[in-house]
C-alpha positions in Angstrom: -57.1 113.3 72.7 -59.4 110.7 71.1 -58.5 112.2 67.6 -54.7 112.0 68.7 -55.2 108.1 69.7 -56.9 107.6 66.3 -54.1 109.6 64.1 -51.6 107.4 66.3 -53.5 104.1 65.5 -53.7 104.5 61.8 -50.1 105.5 61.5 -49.0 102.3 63.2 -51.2 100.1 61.1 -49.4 102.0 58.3 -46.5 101.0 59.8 -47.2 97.5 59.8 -48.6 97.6 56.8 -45.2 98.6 55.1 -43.0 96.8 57.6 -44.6 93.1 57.5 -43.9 91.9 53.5 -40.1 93.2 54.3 -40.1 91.4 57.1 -42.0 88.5 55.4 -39.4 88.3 52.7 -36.4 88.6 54.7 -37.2 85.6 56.7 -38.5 83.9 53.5 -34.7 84.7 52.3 -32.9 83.7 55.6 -34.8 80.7 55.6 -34.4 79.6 52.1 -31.6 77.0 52.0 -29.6 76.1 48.8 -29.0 72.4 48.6 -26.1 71.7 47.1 -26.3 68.7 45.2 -24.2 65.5 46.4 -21.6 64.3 44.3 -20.7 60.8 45.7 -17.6 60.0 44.8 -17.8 56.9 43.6 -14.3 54.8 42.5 -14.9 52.8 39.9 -13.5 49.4 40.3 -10.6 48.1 38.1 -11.8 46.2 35.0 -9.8 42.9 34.8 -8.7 42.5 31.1 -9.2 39.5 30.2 -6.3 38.1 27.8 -7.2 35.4 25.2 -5.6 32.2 25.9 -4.5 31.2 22.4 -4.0 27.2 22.5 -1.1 26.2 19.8 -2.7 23.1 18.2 0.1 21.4 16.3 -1.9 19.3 13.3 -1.0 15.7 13.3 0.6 14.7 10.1 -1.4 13.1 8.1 0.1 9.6 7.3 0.1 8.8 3.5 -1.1 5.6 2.2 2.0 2.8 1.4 0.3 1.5 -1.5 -2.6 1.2 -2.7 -3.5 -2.5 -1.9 -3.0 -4.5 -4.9 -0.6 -2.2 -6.4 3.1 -2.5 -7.0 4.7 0.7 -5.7 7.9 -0.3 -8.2 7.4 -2.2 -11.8 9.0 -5.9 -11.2 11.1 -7.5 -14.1 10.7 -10.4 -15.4 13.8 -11.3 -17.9 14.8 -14.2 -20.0 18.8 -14.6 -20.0 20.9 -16.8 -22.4 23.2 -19.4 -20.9 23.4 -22.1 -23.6 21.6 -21.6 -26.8 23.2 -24.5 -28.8 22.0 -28.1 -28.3 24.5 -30.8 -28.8 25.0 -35.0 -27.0 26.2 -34.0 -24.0 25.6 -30.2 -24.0 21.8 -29.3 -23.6 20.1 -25.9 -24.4 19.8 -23.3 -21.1 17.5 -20.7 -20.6 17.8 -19.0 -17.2 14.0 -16.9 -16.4 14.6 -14.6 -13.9 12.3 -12.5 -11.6 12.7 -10.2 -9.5 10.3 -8.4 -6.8 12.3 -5.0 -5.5 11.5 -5.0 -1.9 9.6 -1.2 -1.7 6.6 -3.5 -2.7 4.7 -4.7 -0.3 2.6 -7.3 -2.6 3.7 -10.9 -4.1 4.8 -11.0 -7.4 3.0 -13.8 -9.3 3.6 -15.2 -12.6 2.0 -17.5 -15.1 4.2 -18.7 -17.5 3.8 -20.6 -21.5 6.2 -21.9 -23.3 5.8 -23.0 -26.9 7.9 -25.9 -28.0 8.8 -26.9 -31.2 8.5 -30.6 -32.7 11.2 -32.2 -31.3 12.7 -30.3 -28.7 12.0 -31.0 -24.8 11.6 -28.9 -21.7 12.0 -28.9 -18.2 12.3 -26.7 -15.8 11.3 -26.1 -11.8 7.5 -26.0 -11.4 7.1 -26.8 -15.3 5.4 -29.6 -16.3 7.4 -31.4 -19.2 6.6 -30.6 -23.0 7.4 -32.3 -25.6 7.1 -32.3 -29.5 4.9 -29.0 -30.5 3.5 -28.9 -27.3 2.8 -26.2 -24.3 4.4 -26.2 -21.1 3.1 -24.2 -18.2 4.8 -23.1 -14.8 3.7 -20.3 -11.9 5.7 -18.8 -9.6 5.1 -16.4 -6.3 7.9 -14.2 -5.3 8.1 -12.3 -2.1 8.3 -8.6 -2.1 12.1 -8.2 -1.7 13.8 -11.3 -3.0 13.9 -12.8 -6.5 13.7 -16.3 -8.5 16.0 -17.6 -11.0 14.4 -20.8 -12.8 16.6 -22.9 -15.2 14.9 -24.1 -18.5 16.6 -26.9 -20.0 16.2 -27.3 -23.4 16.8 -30.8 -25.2 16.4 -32.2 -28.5 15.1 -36.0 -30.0 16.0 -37.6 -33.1 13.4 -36.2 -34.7 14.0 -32.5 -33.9 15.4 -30.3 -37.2 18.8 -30.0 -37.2 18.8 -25.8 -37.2 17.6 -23.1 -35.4 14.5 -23.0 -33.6 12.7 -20.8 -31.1 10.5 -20.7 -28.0 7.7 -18.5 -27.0 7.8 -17.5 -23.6 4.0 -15.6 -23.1 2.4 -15.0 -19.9 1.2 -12.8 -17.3 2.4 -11.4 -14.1 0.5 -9.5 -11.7 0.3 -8.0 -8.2 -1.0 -10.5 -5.6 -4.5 -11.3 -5.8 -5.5 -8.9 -8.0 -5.4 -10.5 -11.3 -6.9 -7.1 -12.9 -3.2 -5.4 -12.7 -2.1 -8.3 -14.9 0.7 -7.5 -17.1 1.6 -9.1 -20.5 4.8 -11.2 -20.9 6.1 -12.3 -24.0 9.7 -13.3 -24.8 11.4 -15.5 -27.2 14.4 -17.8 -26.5 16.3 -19.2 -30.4 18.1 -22.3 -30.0 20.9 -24.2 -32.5 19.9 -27.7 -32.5 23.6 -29.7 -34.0 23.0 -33.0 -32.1 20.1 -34.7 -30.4 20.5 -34.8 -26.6 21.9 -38.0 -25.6 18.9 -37.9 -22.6 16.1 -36.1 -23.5 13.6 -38.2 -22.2 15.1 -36.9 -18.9 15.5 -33.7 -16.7 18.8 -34.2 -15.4 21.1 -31.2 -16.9 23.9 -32.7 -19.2 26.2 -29.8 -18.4 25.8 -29.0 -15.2 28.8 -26.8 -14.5 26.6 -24.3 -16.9 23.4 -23.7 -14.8 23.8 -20.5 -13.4 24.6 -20.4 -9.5 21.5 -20.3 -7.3 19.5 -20.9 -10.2 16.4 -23.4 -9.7 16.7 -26.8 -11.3 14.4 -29.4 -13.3 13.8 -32.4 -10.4 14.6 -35.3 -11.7 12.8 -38.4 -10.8 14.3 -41.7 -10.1 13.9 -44.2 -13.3 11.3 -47.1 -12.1 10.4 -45.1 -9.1 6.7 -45.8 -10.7 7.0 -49.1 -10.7 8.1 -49.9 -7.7 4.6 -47.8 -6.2 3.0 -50.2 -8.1 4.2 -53.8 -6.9 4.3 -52.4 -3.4 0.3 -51.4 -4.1 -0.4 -54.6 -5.8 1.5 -56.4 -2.9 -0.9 -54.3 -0.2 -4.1 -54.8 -1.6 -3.1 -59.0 -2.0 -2.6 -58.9 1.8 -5.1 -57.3 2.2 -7.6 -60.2 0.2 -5.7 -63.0 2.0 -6.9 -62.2 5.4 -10.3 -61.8 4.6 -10.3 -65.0 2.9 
């Protein structure tokens, strides 16, 4: 009986032996757990898109200069017209100078004026000082941008002036405001027919008036003893004057 308990004995532990690493593995397979991975669902969030704000800058215009300071934008003229050209008693020579500033300038128009006179002959003229017998007489002038000047030159003869033909020398400058280094030249020349002498050319006043052109700028003429009178009056003042410090 003892050898049956023994055979019994080792074929359990056999038994056991072969059934425990089944067993082992089966419950190393049941309890083996997959993990599935986790997807998270993630929603990705609407990207704003950003539009560039394009600002329309409109360039200013640039403003372009008038004229250069100093500068006439358009050439003046300065002209010397005939009126009379033949010098008789009661007919005196006439010269008419004419300028003219165009009004697209925005400077003065200044001139500076010479005139050469023969032996003999005379002249006057607005803003002129009187020449006379081979002499120079000088005049300046302003004229406003936009308006022009005529000046009347009277021309008279002495008794001592050729009878003929003779001629003046208009020279000179002109220029643009105060900048005397845009100075222009000016020269002209003026013949006149001397028949008669003038029956006044010790004075301005215009023999033939009725010939100076209209709106043309006359010699002044000065009133005869007008100098005199100044005097006395003067002499008179400063005897007054004695007498009641005396």
């Amino acid at each position: 009986m003892m050898k049956n308990f023994k055979l019994l004995f080792v074929n359990v532990l056999i038994f056991v032996i072969l059934v425990t690493p089944a067993l082992s593995q089966n419950e190393t397979t049941a309890n083996q757990t997959t993990t599935a991975p986790t997807v998270a669902a993630t929603t990705a969030a609407p990207t704003a898109t950003v539009t560039p704000t394009v600002v329309a800058t409109t360039a200013a215009p640039t403003a372009t200069a008038a004229a250069t300071a100093g500068k006439f934008r358009v050439g003046p003229s300065v002209t010397l017209r005939p009126v009379t050209d033949v010098i008789e008693t009661n007919q005196d020579g006439i010269a008419e100078l004419f300028m003219n500033n165009p009004s697209l300038n925005d400077v003065t128009l200044n001139v500076d004026v010479r005139i050469s006179v023969p032996s003999g002959i005379h002249v006057y003229g607005q803003s002129f000082g009187e020449a006379a017998g081979a002499g120079v007489v000088a005049g300046t002038f302003s004229v406003p941008p936009g308006t022009s000047r005529t000046i009347a030159v009277v021309i008279k003869a002495d008794k001592s002036a050729r009878i003929g033909s003779h001629t003046l020398s208009f020279t000179g400058l002109y220029w643009p405001g105060d900048n005397k280094d845009q100075f222009q030249p000016l020269s002209l020349t003026y013949p006149v027919t001397v028949k008669e002498p003038s029956k006044n050319p010790e004075s301005a006043e215009v023999s033939n008036p009725k010939a100076v052109p209209t709106g043309a700028e006359t010699p002044k003429v000065q009133i005869p003893g007008f100098g005199a009178v100044l005097a006395i009056f003067g002499v008179f003042a400063i005897a007054r004057l004695l007498s009641r410090k005396v």
